[in-house]
C-alpha positions in Angstrom: 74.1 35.1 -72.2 71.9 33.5 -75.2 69.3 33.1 -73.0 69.5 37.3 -71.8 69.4 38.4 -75.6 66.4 36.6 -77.1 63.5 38.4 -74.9 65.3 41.7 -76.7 64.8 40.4 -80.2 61.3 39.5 -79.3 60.5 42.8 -77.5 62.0 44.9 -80.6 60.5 42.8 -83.7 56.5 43.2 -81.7 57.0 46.8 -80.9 58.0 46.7 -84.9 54.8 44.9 -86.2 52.3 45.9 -83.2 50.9 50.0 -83.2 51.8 51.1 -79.6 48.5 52.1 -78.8 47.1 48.9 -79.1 49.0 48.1 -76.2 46.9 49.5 -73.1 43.8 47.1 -75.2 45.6 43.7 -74.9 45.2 44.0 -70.8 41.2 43.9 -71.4 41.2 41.6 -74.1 43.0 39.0 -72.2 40.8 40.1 -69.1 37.7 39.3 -71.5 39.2 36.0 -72.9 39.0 34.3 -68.9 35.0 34.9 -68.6 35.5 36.8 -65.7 32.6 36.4 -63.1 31.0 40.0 -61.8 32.6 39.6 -58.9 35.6 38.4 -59.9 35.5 42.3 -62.1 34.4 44.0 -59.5 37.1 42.8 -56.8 39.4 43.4 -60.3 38.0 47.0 -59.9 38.1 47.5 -55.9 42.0 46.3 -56.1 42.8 48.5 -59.0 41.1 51.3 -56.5 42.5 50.6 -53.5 46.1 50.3 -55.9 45.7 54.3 -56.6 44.6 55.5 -53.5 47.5 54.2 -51.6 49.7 55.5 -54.7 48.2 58.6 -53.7 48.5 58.0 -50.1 52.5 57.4 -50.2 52.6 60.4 -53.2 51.1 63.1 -50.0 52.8 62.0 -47.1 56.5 61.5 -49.3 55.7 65.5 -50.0 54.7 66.3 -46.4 58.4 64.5 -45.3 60.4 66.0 -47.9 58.8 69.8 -46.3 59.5 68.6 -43.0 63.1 69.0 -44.0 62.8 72.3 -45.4 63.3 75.5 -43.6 60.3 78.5 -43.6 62.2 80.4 -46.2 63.1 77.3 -48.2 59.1 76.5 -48.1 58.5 79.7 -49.8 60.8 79.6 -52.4 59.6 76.2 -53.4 56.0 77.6 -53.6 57.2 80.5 -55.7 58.9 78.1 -57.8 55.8 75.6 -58.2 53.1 78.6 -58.8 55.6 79.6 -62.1 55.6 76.5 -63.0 51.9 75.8 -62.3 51.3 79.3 -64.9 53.6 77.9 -67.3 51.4 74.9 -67.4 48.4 76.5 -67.8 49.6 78.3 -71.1 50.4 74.7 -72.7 47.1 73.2 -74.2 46.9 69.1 -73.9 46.5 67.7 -76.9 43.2 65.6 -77.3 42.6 61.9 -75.9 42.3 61.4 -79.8 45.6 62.0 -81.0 47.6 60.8 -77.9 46.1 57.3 -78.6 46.2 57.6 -82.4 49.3 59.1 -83.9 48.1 58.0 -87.1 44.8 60.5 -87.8 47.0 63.4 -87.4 
């Protein structure tokens, strides 16, 4: 049990003294502190790739099993329901890259 608390005291004081936006920058700043060789970046690169387009892969053929299941008039419902929400999206504006990775400059 001693041992199960202390990474939870850690976690909680850094997310205290550390912005959270600074954290998506440690990933490259660590990646810059190895002297990666070009190719060791660009098979970095080709894996990070290859990572989202079987993401996207699993993401298309999960949907096409889960319509297998559905009947013709349970198709058509759930396309009605995804074209409202799809226009109720469309109303929300994003905000800007800006203030999603700067609270602070509000």
């Amino acid at each position: 049990m001693r041992n199960s608390v202390g990474p939870i005291v850690v976690f909680m004081i850094a997310a205290i003294v550390v912005p959270w936006w600074l954290f998506p920058l440690t990933r490259d700043r660590v990646f810059l502190s190895l002297n990666l060789t070009s190719h060791q970046r660009k098979e970095i690169s080709r894996l990070n790739d290859k990572y989202k387009e079987d993401l996207l892969d699993l993401k298309r053929r999960h949907n096409e099993s889960l319509l297998n299941v559905l009947d013709d008039d349970q198709r058509q419902q759930l396309k009605k329901k995804k074209n409202e929400i799809d226009r109720y999206l469309e109303k929300i504006p994003l905000p800007s890259r800006d203030l999603r990775l700067h609270p602070s400059r509000n």
